[in-house]
N, CA, C and O of each residue as an XYZ file, in Angstrom:
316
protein
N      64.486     54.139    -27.099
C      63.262     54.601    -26.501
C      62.144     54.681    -27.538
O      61.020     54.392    -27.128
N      62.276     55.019    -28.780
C      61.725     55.330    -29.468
C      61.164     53.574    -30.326
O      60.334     53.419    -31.221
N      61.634     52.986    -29.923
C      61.911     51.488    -30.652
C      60.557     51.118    -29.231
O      59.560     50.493    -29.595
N      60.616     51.363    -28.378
C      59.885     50.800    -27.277
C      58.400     51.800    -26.790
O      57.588     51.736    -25.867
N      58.579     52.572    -27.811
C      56.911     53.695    -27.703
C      56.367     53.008    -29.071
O      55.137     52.975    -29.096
N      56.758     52.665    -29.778
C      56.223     51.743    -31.263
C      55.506     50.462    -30.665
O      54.380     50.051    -30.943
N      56.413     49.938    -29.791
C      56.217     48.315    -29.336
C      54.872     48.301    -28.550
O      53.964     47.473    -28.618
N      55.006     49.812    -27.522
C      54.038     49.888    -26.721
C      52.432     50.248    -27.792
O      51.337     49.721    -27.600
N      52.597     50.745    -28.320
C      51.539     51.015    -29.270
C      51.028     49.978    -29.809
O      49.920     49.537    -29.504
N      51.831     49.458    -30.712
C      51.442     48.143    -31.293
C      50.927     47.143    -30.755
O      50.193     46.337    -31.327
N      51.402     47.098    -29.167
C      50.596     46.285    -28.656
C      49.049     46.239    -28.119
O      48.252     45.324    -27.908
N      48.996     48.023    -27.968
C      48.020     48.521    -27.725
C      46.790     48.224    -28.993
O      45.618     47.851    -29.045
N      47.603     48.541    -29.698
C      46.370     48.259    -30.898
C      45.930     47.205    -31.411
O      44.793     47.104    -31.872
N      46.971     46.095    -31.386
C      46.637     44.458    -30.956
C      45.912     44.261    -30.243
O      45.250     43.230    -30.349
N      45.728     45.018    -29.341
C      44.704     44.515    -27.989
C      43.580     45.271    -28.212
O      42.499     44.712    -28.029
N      43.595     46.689    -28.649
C      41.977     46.918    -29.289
C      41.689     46.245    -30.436
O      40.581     46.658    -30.776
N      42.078     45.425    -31.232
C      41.925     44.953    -32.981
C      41.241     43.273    -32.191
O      40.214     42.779    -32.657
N      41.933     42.649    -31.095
C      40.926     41.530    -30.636
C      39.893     41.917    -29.789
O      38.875     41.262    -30.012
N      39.772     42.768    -28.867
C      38.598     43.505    -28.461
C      37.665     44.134    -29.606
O      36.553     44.586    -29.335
N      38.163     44.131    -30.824
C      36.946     44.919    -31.361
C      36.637     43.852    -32.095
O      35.433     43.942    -32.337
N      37.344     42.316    -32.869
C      36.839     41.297    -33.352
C      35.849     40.526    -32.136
O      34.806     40.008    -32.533
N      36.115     40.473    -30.966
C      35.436     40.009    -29.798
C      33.828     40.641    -29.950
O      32.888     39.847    -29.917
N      33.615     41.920    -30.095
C      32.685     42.691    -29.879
C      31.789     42.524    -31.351
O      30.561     42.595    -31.357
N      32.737     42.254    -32.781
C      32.080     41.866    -33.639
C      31.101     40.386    -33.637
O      30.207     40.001    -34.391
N      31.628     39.893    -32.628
C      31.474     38.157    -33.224
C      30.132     38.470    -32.202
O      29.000     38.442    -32.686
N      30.324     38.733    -30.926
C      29.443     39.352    -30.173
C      27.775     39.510    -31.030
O      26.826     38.743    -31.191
N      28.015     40.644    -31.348
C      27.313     41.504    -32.254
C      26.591     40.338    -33.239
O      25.388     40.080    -33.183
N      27.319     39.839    -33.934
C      27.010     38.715    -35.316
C      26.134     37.545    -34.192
O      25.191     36.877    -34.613
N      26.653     37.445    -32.669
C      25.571     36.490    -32.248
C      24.255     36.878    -31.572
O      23.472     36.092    -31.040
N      24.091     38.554    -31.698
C      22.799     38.947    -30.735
C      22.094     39.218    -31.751
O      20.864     39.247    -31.790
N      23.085     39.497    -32.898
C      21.567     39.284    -34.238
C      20.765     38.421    -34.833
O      19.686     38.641    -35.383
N      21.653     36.881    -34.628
C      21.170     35.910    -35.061
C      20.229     35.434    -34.356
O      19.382     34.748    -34.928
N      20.107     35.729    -32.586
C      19.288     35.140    -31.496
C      17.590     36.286    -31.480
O      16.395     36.183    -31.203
N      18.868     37.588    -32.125
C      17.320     38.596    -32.943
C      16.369     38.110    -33.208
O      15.336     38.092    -32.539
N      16.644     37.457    -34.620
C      16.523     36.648    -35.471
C      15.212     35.950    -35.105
O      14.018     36.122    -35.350
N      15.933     35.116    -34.436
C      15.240     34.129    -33.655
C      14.212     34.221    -32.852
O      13.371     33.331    -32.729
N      14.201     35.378    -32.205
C      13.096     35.907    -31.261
C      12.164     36.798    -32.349
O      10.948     36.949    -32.233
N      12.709     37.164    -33.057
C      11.876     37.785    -34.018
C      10.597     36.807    -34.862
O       9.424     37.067    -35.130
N      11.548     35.477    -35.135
C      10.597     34.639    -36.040
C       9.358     33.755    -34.694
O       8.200     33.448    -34.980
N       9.788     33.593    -33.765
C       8.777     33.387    -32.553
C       8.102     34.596    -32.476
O       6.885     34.471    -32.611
N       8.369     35.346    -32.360
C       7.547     36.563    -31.874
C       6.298     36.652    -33.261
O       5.079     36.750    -33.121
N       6.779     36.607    -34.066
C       5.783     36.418    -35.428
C       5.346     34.951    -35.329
O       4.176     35.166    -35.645
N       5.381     33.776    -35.156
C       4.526     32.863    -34.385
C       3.677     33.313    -33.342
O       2.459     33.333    -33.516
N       4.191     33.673    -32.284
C       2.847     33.771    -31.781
C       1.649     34.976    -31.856
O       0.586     35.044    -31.239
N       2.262     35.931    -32.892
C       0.918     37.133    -33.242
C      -0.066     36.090    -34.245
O      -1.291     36.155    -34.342
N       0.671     35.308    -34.812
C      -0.269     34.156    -35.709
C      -1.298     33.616    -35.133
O      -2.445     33.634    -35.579
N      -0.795     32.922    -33.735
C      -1.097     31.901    -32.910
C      -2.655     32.725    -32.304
O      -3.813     32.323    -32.188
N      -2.039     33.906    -32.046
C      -2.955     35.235    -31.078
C      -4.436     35.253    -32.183
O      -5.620     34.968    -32.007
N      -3.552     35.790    -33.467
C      -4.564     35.672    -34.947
C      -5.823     35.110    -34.790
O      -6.991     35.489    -34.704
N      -4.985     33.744    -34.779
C      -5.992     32.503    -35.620
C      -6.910     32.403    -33.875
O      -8.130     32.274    -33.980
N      -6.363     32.459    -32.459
C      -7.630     32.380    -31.232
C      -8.380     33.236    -31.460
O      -9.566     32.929    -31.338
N      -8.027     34.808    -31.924
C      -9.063     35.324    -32.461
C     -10.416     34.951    -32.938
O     -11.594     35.093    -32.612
N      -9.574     34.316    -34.018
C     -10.702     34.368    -35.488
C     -11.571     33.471    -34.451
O     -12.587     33.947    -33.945
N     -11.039     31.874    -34.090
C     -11.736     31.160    -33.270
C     -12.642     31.640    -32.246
O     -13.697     31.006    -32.219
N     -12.531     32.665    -31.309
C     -13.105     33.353    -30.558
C     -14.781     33.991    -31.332
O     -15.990     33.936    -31.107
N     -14.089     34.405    -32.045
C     -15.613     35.116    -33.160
C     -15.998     34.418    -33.914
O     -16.833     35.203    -34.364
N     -16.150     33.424    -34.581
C     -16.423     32.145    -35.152
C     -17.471     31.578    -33.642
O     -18.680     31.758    -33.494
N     -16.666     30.993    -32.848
C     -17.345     30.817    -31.266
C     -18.863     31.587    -31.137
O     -19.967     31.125    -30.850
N     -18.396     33.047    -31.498
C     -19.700     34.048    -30.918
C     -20.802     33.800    -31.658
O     -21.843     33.432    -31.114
N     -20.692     33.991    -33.131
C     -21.490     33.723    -33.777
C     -22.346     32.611    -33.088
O     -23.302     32.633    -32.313
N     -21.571     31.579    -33.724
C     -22.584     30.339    -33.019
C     -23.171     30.565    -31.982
O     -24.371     30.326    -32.114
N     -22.806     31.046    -30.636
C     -23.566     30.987    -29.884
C     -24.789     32.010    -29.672
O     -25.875     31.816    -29.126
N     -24.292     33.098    -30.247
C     -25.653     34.168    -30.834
C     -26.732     33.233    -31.839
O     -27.928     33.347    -31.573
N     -26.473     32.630    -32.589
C     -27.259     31.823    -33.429
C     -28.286     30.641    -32.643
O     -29.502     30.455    -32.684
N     -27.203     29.979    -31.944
C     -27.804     29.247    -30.778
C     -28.938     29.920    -29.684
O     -29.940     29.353    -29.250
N     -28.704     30.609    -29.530
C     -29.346     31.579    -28.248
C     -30.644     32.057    -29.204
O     -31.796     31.702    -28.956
N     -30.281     32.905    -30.320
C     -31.847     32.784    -30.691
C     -32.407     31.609    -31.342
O     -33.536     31.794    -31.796
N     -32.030     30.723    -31.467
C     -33.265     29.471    -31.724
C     -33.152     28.968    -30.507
O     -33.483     27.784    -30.572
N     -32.884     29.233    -29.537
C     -33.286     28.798    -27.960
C     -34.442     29.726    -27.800
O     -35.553     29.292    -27.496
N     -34.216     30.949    -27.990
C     -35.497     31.917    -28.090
C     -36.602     31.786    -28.277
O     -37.456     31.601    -27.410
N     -36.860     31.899    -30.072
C     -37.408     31.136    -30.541
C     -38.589     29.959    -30.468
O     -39.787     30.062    -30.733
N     -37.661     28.559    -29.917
C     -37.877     27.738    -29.323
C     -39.219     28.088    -27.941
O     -40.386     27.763    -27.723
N     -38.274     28.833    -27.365
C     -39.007     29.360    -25.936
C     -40.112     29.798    -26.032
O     -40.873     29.607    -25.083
N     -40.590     30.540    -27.211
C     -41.524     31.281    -27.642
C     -42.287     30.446    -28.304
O     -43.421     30.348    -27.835
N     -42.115     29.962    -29.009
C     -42.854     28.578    -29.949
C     -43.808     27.919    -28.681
O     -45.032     27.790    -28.705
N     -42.861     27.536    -27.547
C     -43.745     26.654    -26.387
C     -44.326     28.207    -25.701
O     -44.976     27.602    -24.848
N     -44.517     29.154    -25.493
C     -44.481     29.423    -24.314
C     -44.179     29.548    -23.112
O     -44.889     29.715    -22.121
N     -42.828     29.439    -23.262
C     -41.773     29.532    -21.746
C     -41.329     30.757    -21.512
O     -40.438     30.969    -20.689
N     -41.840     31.594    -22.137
C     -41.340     33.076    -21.900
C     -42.620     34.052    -21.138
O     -42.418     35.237    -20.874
């Protein structure tokens, strides 16, 4: 009896020791896909960045534009 509460154990713990390598390998693959979403995710705050900068770069000019349209307007008399 005592030969067969060992066996039962052992098997038990065989079977948590591949359940817990299962759960490691697991683990080792939701970090790597982390990873991965992490280095996209830092692409596109770049991506976000640089439409920024483009966006205000954009304004300028067209503030610049707008007053020598002004300007302009005033020079002729269209205002």
């Amino acid at each position: 009896m005592n030969e067969n509460v060992e066996n039962l154990v052992l098997e038990h713990l065989r079977h948590i020791r591949g359940r817990v390598d299962q759960i490691a390998d697991d683990v080792g693959d939701l970090k790597q896909r982390m990873s991965g979403l992490e280095s996209a995710m830092n692409l596109v705050r770049r991506e976000i960045a640089l439409g920024d900068e483009t966006d205000a770069r954009q304004q300028v000019t067209l503030d610049k534009l707008n007053a020598r349209i002004e300007r302009i307007e005033r020079r002729l008399e269209l205002l």
